[in-house]
GUNU-43071 format. One record per atom (N, C-alpha, C): x negated, y negated, z; atom name; residue number from 1. Coordinates in Angstrom, 2 decimals, m for minus. Layout:
N
atom c1 = X	c2 = Y	c3 = Z	atom = CA	nr = NUM
...
# end
This chain:
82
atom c1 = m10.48	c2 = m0.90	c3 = m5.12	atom = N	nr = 1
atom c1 = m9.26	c2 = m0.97	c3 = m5.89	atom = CA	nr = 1
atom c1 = m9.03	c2 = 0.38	c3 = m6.57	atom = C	nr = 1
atom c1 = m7.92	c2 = 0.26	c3 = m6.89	atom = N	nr = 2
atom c1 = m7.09	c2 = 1.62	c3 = m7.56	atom = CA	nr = 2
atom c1 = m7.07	c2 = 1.25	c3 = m8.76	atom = C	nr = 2
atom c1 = m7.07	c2 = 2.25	c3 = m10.38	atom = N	nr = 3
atom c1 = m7.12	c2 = 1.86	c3 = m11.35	atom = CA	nr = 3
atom c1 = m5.28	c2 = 2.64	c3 = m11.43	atom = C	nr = 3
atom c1 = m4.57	c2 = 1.83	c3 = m12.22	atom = N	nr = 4
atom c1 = m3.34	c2 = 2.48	c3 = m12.55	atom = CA	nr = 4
atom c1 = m2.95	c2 = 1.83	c3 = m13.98	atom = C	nr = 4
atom c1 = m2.11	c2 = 2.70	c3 = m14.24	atom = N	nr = 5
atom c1 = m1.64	c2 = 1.93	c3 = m15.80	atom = CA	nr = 5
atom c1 = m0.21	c2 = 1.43	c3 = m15.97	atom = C	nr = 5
atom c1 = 0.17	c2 = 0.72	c3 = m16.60	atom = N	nr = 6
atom c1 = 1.43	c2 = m0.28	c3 = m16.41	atom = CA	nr = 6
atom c1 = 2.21	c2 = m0.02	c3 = m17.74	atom = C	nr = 6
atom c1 = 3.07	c2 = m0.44	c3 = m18.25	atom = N	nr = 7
atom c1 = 3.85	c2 = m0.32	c3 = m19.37	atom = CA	nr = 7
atom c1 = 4.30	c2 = m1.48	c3 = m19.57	atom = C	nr = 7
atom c1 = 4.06	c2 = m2.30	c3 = m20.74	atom = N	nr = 8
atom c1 = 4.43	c2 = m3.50	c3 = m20.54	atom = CA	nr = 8
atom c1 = 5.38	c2 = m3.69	c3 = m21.87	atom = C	nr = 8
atom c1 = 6.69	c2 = m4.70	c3 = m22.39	atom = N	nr = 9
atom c1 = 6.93	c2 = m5.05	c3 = m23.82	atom = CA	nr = 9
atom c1 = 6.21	c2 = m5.66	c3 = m24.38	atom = C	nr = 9
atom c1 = 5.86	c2 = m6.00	c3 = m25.29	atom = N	nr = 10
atom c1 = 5.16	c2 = m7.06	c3 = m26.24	atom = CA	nr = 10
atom c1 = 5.43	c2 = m8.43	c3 = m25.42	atom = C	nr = 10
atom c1 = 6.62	c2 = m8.90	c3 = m25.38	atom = N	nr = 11
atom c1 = 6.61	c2 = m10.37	c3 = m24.97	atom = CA	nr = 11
atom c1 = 6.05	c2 = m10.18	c3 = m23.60	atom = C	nr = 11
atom c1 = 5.69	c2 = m9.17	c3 = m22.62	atom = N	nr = 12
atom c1 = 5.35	c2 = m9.57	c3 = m21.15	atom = CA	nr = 12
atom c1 = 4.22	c2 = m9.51	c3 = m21.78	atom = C	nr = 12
atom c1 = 3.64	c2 = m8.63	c3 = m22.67	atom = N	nr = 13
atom c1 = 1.92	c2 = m8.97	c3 = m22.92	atom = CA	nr = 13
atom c1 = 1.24	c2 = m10.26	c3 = m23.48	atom = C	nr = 13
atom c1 = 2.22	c2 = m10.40	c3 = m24.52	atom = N	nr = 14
atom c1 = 2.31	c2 = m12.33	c3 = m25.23	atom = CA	nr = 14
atom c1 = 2.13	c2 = m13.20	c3 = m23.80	atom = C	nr = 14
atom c1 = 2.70	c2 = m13.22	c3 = m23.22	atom = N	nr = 15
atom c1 = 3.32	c2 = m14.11	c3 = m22.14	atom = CA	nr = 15
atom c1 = 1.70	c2 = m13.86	c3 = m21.13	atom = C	nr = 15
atom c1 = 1.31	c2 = m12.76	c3 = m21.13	atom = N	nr = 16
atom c1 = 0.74	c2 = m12.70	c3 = m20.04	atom = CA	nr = 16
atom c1 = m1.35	c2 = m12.89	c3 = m20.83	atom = C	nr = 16
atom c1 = m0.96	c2 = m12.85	c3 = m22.00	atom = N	nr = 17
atom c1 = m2.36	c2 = m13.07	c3 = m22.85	atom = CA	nr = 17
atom c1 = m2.14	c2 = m15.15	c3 = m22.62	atom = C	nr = 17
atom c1 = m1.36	c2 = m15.76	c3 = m22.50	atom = N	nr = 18
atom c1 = m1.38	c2 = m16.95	c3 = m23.49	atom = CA	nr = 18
atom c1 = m1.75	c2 = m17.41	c3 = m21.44	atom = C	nr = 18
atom c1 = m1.11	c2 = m17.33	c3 = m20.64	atom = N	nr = 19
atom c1 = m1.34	c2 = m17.47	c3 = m19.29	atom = CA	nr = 19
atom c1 = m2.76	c2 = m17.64	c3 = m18.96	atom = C	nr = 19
atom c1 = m3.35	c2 = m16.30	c3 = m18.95	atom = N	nr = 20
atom c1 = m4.59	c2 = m15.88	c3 = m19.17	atom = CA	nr = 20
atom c1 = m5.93	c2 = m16.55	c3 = m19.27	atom = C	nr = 20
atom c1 = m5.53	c2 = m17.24	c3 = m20.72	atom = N	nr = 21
atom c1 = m6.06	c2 = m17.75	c3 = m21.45	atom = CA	nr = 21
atom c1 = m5.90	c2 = m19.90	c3 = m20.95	atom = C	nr = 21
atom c1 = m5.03	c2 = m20.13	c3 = m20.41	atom = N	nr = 22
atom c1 = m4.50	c2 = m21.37	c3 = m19.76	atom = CA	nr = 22
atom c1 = m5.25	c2 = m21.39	c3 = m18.34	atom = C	nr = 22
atom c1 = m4.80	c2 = m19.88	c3 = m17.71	atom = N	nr = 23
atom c1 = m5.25	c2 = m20.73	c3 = m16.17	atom = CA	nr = 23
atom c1 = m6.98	c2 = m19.43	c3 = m16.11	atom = C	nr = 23
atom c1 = m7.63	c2 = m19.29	c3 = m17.10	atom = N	nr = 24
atom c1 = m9.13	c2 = m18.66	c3 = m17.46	atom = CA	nr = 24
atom c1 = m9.27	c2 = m17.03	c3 = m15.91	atom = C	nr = 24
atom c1 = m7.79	c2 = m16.88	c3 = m15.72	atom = N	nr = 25
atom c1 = m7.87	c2 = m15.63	c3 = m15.10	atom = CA	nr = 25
atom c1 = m7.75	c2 = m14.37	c3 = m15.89	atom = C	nr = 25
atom c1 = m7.80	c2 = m13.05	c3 = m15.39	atom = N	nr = 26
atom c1 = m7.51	c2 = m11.97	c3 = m16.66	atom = CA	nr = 26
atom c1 = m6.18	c2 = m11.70	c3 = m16.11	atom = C	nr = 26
atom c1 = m5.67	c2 = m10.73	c3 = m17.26	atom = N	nr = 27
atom c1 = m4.26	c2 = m10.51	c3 = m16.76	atom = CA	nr = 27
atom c1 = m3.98	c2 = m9.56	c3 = m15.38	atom = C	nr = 27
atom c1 = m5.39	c2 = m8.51	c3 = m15.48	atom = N	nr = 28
atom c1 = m4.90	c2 = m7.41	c3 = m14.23	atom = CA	nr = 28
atom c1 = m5.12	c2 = m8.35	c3 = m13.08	atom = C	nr = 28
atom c1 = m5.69	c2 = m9.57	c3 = m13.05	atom = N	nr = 29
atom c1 = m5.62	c2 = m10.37	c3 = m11.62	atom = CA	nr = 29
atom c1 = m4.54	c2 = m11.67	c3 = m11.93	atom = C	nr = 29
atom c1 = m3.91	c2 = m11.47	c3 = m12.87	atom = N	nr = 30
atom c1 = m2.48	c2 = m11.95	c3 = m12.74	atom = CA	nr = 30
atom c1 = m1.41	c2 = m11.12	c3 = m12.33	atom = C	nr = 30
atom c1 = m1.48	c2 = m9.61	c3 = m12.81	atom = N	nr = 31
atom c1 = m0.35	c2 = m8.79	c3 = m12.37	atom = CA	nr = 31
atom c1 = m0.79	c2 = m8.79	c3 = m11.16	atom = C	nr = 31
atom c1 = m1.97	c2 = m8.48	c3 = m10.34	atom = N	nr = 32
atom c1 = m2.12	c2 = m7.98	c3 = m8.97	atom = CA	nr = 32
atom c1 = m1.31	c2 = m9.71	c3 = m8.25	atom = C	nr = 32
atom c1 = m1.59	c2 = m10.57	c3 = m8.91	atom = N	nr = 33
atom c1 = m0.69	c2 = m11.63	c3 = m8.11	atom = CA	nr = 33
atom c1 = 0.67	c2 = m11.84	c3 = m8.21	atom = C	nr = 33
atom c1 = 1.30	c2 = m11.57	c3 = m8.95	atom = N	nr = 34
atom c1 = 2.50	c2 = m11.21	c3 = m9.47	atom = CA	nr = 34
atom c1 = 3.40	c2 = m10.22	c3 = m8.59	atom = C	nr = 34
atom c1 = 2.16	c2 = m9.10	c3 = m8.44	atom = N	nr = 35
atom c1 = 2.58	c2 = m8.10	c3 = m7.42	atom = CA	nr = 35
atom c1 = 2.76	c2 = m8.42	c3 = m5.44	atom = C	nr = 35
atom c1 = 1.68	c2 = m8.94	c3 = m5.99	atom = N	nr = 36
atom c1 = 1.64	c2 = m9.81	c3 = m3.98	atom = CA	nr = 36
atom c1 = 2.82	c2 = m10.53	c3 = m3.90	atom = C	nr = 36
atom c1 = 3.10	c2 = m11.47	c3 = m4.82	atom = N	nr = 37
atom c1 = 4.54	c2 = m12.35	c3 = m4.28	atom = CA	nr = 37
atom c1 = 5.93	c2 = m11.59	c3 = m4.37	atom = C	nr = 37
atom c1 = 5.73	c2 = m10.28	c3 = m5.07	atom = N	nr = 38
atom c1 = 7.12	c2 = m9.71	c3 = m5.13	atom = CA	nr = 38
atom c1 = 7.12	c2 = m9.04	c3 = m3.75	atom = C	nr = 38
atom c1 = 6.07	c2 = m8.54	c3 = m3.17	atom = N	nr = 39
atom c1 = 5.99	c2 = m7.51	c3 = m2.36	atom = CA	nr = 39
atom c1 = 6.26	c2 = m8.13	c3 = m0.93	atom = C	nr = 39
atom c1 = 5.44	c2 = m10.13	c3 = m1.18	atom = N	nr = 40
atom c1 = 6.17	c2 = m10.21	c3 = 0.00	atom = CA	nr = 40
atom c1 = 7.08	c2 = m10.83	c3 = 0.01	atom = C	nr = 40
atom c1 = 7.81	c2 = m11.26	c3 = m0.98	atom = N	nr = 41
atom c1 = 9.14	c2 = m11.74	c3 = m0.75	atom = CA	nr = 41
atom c1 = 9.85	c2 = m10.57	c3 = m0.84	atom = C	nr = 41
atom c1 = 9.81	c2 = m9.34	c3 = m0.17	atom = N	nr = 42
atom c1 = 10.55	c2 = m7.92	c3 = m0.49	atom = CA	nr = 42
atom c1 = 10.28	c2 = m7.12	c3 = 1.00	atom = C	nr = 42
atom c1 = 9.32	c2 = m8.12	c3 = 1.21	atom = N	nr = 43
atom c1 = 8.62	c2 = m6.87	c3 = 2.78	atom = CA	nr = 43
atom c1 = 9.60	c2 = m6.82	c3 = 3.72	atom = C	nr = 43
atom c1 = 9.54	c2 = m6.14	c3 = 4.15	atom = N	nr = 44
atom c1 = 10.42	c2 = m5.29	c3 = 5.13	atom = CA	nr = 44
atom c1 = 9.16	c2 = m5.47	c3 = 6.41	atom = C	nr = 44
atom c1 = 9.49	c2 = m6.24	c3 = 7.40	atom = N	nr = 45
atom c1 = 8.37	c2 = m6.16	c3 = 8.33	atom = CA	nr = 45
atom c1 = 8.70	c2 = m5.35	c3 = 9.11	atom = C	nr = 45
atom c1 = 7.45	c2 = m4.63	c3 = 9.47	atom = N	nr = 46
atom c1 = 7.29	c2 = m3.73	c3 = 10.79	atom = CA	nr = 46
atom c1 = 6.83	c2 = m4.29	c3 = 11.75	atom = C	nr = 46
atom c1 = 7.30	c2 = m3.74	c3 = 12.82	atom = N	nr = 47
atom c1 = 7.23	c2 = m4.23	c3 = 14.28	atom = CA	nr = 47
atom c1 = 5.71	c2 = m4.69	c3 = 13.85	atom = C	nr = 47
atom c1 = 4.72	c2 = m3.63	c3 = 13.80	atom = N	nr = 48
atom c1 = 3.01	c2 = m4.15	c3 = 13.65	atom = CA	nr = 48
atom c1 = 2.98	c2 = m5.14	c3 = 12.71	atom = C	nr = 48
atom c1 = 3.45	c2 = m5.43	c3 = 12.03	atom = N	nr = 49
atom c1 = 3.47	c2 = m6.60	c3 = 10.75	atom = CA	nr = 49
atom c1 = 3.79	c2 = m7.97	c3 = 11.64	atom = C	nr = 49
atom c1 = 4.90	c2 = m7.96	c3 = 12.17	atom = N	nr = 50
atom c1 = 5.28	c2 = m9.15	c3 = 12.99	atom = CA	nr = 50
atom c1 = 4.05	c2 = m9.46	c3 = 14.03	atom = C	nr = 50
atom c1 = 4.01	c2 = m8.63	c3 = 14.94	atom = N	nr = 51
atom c1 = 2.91	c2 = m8.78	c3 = 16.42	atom = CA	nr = 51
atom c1 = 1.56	c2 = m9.38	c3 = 15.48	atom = C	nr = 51
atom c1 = 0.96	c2 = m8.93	c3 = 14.12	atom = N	nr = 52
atom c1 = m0.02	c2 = m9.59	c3 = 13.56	atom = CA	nr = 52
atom c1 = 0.37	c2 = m10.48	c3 = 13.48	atom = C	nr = 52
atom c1 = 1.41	c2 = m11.12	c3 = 12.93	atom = N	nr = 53
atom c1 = 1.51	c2 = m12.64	c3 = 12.38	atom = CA	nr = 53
atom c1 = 1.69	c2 = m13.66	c3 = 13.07	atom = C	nr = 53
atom c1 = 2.26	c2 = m12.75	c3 = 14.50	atom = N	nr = 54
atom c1 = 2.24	c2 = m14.36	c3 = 15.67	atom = CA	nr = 54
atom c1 = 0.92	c2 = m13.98	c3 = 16.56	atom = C	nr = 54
atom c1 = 0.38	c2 = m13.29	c3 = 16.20	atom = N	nr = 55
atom c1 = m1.11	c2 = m13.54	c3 = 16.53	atom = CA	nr = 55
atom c1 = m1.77	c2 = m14.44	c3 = 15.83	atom = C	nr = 55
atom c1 = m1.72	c2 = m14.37	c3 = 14.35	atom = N	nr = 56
atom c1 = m2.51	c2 = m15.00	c3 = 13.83	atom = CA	nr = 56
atom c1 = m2.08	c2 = m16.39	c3 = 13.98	atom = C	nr = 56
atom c1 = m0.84	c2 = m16.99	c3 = 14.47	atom = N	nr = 57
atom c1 = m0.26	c2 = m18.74	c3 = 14.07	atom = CA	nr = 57
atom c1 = m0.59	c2 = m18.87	c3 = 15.61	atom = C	nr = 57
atom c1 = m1.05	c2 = m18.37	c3 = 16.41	atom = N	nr = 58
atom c1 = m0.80	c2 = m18.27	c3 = 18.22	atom = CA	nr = 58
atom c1 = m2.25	c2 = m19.77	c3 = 17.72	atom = C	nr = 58
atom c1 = m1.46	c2 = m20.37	c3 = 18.57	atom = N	nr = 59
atom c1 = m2.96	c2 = m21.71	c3 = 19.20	atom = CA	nr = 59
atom c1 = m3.09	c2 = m22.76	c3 = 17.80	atom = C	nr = 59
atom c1 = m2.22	c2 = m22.25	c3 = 16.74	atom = N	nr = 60
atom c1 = m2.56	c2 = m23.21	c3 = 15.20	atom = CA	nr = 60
atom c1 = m1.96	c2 = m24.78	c3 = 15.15	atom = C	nr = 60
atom c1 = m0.82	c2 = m24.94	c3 = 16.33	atom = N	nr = 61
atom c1 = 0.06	c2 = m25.59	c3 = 16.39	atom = CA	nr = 61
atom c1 = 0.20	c2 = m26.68	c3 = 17.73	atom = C	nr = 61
atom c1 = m0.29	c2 = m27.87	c3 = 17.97	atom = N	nr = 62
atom c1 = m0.10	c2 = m28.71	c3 = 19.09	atom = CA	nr = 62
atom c1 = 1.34	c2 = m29.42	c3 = 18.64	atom = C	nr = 62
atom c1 = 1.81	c2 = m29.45	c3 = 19.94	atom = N	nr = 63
atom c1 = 3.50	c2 = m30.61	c3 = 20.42	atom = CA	nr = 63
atom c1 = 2.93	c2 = m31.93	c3 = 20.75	atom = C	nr = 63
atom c1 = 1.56	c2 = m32.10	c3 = 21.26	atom = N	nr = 64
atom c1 = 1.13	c2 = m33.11	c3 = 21.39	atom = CA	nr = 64
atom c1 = 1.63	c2 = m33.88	c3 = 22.73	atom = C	nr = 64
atom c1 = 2.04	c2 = m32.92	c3 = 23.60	atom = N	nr = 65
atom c1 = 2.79	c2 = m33.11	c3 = 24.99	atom = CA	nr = 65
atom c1 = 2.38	c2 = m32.41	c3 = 25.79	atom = C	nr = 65
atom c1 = 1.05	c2 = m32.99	c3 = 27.00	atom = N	nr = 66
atom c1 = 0.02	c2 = m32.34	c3 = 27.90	atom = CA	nr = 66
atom c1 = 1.16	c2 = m30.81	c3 = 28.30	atom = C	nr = 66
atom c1 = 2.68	c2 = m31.54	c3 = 29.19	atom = N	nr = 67
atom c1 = 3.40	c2 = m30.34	c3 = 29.62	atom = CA	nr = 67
atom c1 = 3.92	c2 = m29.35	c3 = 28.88	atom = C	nr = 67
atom c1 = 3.72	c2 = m29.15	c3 = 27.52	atom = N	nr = 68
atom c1 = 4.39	c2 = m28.64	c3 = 27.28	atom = CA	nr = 68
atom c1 = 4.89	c2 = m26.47	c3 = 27.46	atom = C	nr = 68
atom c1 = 3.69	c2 = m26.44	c3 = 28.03	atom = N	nr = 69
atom c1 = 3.37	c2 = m25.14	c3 = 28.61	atom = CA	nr = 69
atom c1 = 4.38	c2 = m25.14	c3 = 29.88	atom = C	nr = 69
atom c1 = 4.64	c2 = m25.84	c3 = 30.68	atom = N	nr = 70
atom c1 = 5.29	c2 = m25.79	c3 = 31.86	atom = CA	nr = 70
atom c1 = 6.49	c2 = m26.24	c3 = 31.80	atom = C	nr = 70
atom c1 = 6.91	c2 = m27.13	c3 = 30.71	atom = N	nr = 71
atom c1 = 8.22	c2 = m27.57	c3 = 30.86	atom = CA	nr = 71
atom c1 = 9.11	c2 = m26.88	c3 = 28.97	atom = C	nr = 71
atom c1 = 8.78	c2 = m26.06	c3 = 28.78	atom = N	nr = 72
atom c1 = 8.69	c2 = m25.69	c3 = 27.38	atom = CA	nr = 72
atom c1 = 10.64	c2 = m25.43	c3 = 27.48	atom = C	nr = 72
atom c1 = 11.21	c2 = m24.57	c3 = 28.73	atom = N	nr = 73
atom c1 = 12.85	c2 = m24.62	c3 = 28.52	atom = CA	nr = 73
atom c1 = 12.94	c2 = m26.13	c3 = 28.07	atom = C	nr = 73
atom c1 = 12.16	c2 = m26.97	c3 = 29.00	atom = N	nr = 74
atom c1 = 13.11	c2 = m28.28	c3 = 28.70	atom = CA	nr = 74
atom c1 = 13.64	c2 = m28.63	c3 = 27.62	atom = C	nr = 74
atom c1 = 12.25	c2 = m28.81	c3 = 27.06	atom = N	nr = 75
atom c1 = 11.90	c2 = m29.23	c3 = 25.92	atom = CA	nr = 75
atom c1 = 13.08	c2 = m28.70	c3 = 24.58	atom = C	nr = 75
atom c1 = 13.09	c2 = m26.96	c3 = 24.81	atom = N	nr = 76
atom c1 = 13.67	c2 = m26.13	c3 = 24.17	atom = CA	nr = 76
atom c1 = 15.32	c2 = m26.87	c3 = 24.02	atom = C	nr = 76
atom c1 = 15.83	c2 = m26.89	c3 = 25.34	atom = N	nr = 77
atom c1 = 17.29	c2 = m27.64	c3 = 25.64	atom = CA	nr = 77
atom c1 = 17.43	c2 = m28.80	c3 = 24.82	atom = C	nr = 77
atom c1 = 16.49	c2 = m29.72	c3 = 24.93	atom = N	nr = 78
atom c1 = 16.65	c2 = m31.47	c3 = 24.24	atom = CA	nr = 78
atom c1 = 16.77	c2 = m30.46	c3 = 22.85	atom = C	nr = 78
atom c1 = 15.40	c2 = m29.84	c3 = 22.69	atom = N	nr = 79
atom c1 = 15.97	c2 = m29.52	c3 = 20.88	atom = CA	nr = 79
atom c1 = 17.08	c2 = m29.39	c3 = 20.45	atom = C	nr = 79
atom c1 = 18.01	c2 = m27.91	c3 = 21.21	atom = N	nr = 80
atom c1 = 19.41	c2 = m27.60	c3 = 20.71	atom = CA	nr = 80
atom c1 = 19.87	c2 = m28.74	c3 = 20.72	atom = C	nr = 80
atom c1 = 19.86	c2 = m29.87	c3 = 22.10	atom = N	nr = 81
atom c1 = 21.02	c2 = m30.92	c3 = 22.18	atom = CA	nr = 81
atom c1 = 21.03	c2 = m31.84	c3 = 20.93	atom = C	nr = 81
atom c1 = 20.16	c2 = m32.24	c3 = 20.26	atom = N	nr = 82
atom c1 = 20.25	c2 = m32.78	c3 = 18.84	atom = CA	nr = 82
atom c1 = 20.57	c2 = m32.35	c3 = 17.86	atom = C	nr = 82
# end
């Protein structure tokens, strides 16, 4: 990890001491989470960002339909038609 320093008002420090103290985390591993959800509700994916992520869901997911490898347009078609 990187050490950096932040600037905070009084009430984000209030706010972020009383938190803290509720869910027994410290605050710099509340901001670092704070920071993860902004960053990825903000990400901008790159081509390499995407190709990881349907790697990683590839095989996570059964249709529960032996064909579905071979008849997968079909399948695809009935979807739209509903």
């Amino acid at each position: 990890m990187t050490r950096t320093q932040i600037q905070l008002t009084e009430e984000e420090l209030k706010a972020l001491r009383r938190l803290s103290a509720v869910t027994s985390k410290s605050i710099a591993e509340l901001i670092r989470n704070g920071i993860d959800q902004f960053l990825a509700g903000n990400r901008i994916a790159q081509a390499q960002d995407r190709v990881e992520r349907a790697i990683r869901v590839a095989g996570m997911f059964s249709s529960g339909s032996p064909d579905a490898s071979t008849d997968h347009d079909r399948y695809l078609a009935e979807a739209f038609e509903r």
